[in-house]
C-alpha positions in Angstrom: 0.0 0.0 0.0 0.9 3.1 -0.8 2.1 5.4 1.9 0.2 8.9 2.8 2.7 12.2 2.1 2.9 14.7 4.2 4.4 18.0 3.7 5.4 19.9 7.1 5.8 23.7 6.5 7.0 25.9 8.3 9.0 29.2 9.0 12.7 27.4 9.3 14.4 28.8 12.4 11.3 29.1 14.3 10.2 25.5 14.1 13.4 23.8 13.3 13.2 21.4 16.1 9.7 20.9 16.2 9.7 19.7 12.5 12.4 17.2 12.9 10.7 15.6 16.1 7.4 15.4 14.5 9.0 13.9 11.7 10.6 11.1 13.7 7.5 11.1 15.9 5.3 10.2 12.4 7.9 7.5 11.1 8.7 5.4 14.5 4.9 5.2 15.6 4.1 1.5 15.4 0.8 2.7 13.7 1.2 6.2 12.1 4.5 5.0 10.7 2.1 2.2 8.9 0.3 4.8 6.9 2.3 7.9 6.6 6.0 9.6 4.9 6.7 12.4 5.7 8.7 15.2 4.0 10.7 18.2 5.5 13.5 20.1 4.0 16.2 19.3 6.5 16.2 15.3 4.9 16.5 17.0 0.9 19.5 15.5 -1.0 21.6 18.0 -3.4 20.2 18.5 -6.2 20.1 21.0 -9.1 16.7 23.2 -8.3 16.1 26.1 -6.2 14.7 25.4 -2.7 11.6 27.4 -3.5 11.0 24.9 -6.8 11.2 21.9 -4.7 9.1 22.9 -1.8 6.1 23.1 -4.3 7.0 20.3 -6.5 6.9 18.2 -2.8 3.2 20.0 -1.6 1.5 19.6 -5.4 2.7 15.6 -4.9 1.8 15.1 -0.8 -1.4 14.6 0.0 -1.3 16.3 3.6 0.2 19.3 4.1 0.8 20.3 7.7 1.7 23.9 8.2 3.3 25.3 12.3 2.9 29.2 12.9 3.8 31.5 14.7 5.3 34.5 15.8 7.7 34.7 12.4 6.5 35.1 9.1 9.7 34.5 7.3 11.6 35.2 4.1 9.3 37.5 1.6 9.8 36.9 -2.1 9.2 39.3 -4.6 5.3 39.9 -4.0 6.3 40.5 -0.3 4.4 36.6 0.3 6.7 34.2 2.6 7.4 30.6 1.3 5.4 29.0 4.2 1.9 31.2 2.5 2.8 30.3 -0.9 3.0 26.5 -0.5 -0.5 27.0 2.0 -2.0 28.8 -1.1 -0.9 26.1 -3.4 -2.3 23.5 -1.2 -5.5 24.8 -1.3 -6.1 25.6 -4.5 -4.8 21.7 -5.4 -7.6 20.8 -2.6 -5.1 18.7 -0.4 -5.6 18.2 3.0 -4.9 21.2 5.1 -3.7 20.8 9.0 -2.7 24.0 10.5 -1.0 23.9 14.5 -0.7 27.2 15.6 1.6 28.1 18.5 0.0 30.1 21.5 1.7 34.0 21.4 1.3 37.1 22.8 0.0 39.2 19.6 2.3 41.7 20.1 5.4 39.1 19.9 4.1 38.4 16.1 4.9 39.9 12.7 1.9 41.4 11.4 2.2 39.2 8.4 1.7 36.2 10.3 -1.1 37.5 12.3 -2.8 38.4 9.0 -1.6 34.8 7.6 -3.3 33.1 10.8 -6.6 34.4 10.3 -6.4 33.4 6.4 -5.9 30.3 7.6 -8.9 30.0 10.4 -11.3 31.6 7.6 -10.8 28.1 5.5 -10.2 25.4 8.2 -10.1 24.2 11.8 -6.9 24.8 13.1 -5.2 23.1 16.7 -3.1 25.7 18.7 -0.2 24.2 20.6 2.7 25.2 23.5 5.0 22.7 23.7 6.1 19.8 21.3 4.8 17.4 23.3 1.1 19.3 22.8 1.8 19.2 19.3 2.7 15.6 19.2 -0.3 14.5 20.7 -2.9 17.0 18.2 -1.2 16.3 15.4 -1.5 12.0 16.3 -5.1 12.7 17.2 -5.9 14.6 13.6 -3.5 11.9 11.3 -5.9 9.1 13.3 -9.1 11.4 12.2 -7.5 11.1 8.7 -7.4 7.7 8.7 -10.8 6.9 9.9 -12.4 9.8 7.7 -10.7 8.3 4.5 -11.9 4.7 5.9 -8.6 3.6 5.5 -8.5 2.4 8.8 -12.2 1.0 10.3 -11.1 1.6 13.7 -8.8 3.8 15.6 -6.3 3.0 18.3 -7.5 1.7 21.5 -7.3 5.4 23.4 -8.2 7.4 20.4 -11.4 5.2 20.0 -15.0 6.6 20.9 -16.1 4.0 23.6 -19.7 3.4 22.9 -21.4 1.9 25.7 -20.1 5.0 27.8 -20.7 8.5 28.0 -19.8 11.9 30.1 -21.7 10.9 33.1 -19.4 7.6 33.9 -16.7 9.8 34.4 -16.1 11.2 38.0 -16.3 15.2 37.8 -13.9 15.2 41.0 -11.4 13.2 39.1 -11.7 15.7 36.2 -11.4 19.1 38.7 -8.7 17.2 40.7 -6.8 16.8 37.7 -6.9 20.4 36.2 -5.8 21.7 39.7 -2.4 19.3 39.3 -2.2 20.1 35.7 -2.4 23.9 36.5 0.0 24.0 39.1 2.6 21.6 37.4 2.4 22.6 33.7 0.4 25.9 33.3 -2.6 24.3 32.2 -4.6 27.1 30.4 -8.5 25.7 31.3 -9.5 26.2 35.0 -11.8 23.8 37.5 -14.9 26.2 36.7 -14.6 25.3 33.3 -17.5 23.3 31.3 -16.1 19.4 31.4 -16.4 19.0 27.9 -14.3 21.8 26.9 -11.6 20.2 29.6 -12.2 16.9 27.3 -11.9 18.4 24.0 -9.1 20.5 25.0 -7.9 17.0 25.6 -9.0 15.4 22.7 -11.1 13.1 24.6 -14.5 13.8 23.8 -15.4 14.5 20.2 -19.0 14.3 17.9 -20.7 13.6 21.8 -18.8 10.1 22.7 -15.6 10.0 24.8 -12.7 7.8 24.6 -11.7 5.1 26.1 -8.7 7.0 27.3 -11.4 9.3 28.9 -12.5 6.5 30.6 -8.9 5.0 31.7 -8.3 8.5 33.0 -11.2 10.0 34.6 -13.6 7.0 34.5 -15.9 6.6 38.2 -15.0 2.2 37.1 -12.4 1.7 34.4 -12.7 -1.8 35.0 -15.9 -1.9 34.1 -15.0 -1.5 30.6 -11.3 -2.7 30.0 -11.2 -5.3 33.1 -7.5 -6.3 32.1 -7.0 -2.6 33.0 -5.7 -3.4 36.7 -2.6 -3.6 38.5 -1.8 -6.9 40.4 1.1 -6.7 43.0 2.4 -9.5 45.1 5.3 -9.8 47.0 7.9 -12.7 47.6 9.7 -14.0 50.9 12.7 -15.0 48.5 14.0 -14.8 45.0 11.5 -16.7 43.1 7.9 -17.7 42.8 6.5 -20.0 45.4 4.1 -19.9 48.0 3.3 -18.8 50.4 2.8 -15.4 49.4 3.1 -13.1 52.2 0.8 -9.8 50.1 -0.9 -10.3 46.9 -3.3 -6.7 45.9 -4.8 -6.4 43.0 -5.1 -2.6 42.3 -8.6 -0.8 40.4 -8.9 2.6 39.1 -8.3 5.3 37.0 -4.8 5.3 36.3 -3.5 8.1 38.4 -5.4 5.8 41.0 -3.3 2.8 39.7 0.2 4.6 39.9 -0.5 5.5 43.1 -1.5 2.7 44.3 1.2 0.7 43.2 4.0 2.6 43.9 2.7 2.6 47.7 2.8 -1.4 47.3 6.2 -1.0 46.5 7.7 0.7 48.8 5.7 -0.6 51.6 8.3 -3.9 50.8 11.4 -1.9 50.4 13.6 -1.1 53.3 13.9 2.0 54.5 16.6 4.2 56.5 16.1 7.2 58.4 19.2 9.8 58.8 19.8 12.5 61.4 18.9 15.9 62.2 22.1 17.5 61.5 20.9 19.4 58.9 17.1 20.7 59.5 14.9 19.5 62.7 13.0 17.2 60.7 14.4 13.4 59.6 14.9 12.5 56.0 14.9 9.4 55.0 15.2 7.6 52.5 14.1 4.0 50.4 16.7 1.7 49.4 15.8 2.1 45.9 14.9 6.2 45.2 10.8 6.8 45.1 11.3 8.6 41.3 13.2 5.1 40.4 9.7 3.1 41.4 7.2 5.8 40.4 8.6 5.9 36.7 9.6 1.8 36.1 5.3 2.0 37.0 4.1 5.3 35.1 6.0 3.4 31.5 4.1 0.0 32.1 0.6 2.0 32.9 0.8 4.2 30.2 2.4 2.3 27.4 0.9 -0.8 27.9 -1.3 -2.4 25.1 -4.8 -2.1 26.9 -6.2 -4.3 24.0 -4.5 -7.0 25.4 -6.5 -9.3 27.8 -3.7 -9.1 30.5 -2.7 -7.3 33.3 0.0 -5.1 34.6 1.7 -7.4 36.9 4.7 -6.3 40.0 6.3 -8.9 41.9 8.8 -7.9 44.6 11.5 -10.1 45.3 14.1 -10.5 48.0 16.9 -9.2 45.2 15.0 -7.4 42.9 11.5 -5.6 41.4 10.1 -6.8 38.0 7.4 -5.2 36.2 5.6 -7.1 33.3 3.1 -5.1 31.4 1.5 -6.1 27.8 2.8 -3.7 25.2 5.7 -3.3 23.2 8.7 -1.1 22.0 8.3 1.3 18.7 8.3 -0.4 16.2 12.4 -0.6 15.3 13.9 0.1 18.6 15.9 -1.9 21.0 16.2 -1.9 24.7 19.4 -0.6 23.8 17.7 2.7 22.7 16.3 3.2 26.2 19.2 3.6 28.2 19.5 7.4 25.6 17.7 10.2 25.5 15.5 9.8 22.9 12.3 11.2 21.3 8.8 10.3 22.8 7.0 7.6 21.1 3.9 6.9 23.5 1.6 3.3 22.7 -1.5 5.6 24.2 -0.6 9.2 23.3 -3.8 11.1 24.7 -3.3 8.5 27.6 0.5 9.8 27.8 -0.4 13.3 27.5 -2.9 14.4 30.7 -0.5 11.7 32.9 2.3 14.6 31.6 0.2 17.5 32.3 -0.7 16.5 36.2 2.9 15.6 37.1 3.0 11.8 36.8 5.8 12.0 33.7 8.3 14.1 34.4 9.9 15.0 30.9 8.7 13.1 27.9 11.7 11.4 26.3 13.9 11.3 29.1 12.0 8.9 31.5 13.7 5.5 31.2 17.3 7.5 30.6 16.7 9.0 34.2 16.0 5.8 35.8 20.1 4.1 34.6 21.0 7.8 35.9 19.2 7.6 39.1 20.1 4.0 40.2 24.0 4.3 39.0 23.9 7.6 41.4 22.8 5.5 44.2 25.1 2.9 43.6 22.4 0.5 42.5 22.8 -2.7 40.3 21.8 -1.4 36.7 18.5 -2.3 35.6 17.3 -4.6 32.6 14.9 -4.2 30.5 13.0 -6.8 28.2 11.2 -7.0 25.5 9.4 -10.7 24.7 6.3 -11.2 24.3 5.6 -8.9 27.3 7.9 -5.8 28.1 9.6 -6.2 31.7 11.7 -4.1 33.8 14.0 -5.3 36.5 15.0 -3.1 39.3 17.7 -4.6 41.6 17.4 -3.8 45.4 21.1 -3.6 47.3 22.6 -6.3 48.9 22.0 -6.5 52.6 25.7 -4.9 53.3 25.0 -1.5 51.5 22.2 -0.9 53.1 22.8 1.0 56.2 20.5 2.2 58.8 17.7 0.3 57.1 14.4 -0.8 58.7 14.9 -4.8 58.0 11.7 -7.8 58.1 13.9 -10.0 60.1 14.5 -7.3 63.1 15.9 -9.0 66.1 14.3 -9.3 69.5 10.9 -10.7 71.0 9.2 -7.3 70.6 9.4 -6.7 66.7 9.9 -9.8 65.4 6.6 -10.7 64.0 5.7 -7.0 63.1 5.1 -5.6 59.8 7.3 -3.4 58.0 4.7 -0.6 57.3 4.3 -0.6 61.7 7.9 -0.7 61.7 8.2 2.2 59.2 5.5 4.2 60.5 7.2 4.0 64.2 10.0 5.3 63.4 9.2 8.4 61.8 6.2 9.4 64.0 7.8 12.0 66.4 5.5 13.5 69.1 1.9 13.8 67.8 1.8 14.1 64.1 -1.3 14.3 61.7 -1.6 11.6 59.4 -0.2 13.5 56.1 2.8 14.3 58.1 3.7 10.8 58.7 2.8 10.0 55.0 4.9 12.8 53.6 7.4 11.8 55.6 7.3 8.2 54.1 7.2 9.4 50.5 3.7 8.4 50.3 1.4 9.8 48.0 -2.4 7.7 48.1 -4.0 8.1 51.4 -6.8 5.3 51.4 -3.6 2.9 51.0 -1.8 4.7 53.5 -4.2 4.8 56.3 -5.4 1.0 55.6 -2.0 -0.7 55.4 0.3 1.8 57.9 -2.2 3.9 60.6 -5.0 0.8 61.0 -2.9 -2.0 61.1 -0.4 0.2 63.6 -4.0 1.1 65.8 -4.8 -2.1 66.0 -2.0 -3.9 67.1 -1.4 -1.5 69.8 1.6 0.3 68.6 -0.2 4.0 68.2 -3.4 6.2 69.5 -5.5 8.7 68.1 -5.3 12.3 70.1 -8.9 12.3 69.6 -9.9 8.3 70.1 -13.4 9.4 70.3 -13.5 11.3 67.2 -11.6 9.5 64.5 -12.4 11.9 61.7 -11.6 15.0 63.9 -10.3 18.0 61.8 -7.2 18.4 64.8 -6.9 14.6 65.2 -2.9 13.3 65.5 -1.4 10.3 66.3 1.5 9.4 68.7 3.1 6.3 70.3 2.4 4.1 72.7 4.1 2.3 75.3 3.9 -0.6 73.4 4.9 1.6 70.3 7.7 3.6 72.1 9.1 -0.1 73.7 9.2 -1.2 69.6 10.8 1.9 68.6 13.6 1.6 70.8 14.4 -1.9 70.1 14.7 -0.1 66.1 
């Protein structure tokens, strides 16, 4: 089958990088590599013809042309009309498909020109406006996929581009949605507020279109993902040694959106990882620390939950072992990379793009590209065993924990003495960073923990119940002032820590 031509346009020092990662962002997508070329000056060989000549030989032979403005207008011929308006003009008067992006600017930052150029442009067609590459990325995947289906070249669009249509707006949890654009504001600048209408939020999104939502609408806001997509959760168990075999000391199986899901499952984790407290040399409080870094965990979990193929009928699974962490979720690499690739900075290729995109805007992925590359960083910093990565049928990550000998100061499972030796880590944990009377999301920032229902079900009631810690306010649980503190019981265990 032929492949589908598109012409990117643009002004050339304005947009020099954005063309050449959208470029490599069309070509390495397992799917929109599948269906589309695409053509940008930088990739031209020498030949004998005037730039101008092939730049309109190329847009009379694509059959998309994709035009980025701005703030520049660019080189003006003869006629005082800039090579990125000429080639526009031709497209449209040869009827080819026009995509405009348009990045967000101060009017007074842009040439005239292009202002005027702009509105030309929104007089003829919808346009997508656009701040960062990543933005663009993820509007540009969403239109190509539009493309695809409008042509009927494709009868159905990826799985978190799809409409869903058994669902609609109301199964999705408006707290969720307001929760989200408060993180999304404060991390990233996100331009819509709480007040505003949820389908604009959505369709700002690209999550809601022609009245259906998607299924990554659902996956991200929905009240019961697993309703719908019942592979969608995350099953965690834990090991007393190196390999599988019973019995199982903790086995979860996680549900939710999947913010809910990271969450979740990083709390698993580190509830099983050792963890060391230091000294208050430095501040009054007492930092301290996991024996494999929080951003190491969270990360490993955010790729497998957002890149996983959720058409697959399995789950995310996380088994912690004695030595190590692995992390098995259903998806695959781009199509033509190695595992190789991942240890480099490298271009963004999400499996779930508009699934990729609002985990980015809230926080949960730090910089898009760089996320794998951060976690050989972070472990070599801490003198950690370098991970390995996977890819089989499945794609797994292997984090290694230290060997008992560098880990110093460390809250172990196998603590000597009559008084803790049948107590669980979270207690232990949770003792011996509760100081005085503390309020509950003082001992869980102190921990690193992020998901409170997990919190207060495996660290504050479990440490209530066996006697180890009291309420200020025992007859009042929910009390706005209520704090915990120690016990004798608790006091006798921390000492013997």
């Amino acid at each position: 089958m032929r492949k589908i031509k598109i012409f990117i346009s643009s002004v050339q020092q304005e947009f020099a990088q954005e063309r050449t990662e959208l470029y490599e962002y069309i070509l390495s997508d397992p799917l929109l590599g599948r269906f589309f070329d695409a053509f940008v000056f930088e990739f031209i060989p020498a030949i004998d013809k005037s730039p101008s000549a092939v730049y309109l030989d190329e847009v009379a032979n694509c059959d998309i042309y994709l035009a980025l403005l701005g703030r520049q207008y660019g080189y003006e011929d003869n006629e005082g009309i800039s090579p990125t308006e000429r080639e526009f003009d031709i497209a449209t008067k040869l009827f080819k498909t026009r995509l405009v992006f348009i990045r967000k600017a101060p009017a007074k930052n842009q040439y005239p020109k292009e202002i005027a150029f702009i509105h030309k442009a929104q007089e003829v067609l919808v346009r997508k406006s656009f701040n960062t590459i990543s933005e663009l990325k993820t509007n540009v995947y969403s239109a190509l996929i539009n493309y695809l289906i409008d042509k009927e070249i494709i009868r159905s669009s990826p799985f978190d581009a799809s409409a869903n249509n058994t669902a609609s707006i109301k199964d999705l949890d408006k707290s969720n949605i307001k929760e989200f654009v408060r993180l999304a504001k404060s991390k990233r600048g996100f331009s819509l507020s709480e007040a505003s209408p949820l389908e604009d939020i959505l369709t700002h999104l690209n999550l809601f279109r022609n009245n259906k939502i998607t299924n990554a609408a659902i996956l991200l806001f929905g009240g019961n993902p697993q309703r719908y997509f019942i592979s969608s959760e995350v099953r965690c168990v834990s090991f007393s040694g190196v390999a599988v075999e019973k019995p199982i000391p903790s086995y979860k199986v996680f549900k939710g959106n999947v913010f809910e899901l990271v969450n979740q499952s990083v709390e698993f984790v580190l509830s099983k990882l050792n963890y060391s407290i230091g000294t208050r040399a430095k501040s009054n409080s007492i930092d301290g620390e996991y024996e494999i870094p929080r951003e190491v965990i969270a990360e490993a979990i955010v790729n497998a939950i957002a890149h996983r193929d959720y058409a697959s009928n399995a789950s995310i699974q996380i088994m912690v072992f004695r030595d190590r962490i692995e992390i098995v979720n259903p998806g695959s690499l781009p199509l033509g990379w190695t595992v190789k690739k991942l240890k480099e900075i490298h271009t963004s290729v999400p499996a779930n793009p508009l699934l990729a995109e609002p985990m980015y805007l809230a926080g949960y992925i730090e910089r898009l590209g760089t996320g794998t590359s951060d976690i050989f960083r972070i472990t070599e910093k801490h003198g950690l065993r370098e991970p390995v990565f996977i890819q089989d049928d499945m794609f797994k990550a292997i984090l290694f924990r230290p060997s008992a000998n560098q880990i110093s100061g460390q809250v172990s499972g196998q603590v000597s003495g009559q008084v803790s030796g049948q107590v669980a880590i979270e207690i232990k944990k949770l003792i011996r960073v509760l100081e005085g009377e503390m309020k509950r999301k003082e001992i869980q920032d102190a921990l690193q923990l992020k998901h409170r229902d997990y919190f207060t079900e495996n660290y504050i009631y479990p440490s209530i119940n066996e006697g180890y810690i009291e309420m200020t306010y025992p007859e009042t649980p929910k009390h706005p002032g209520q704090k915990y503190r120690l016990t004798k019981k608790g006091k006798s265990l921390k000492e013997s820590l």
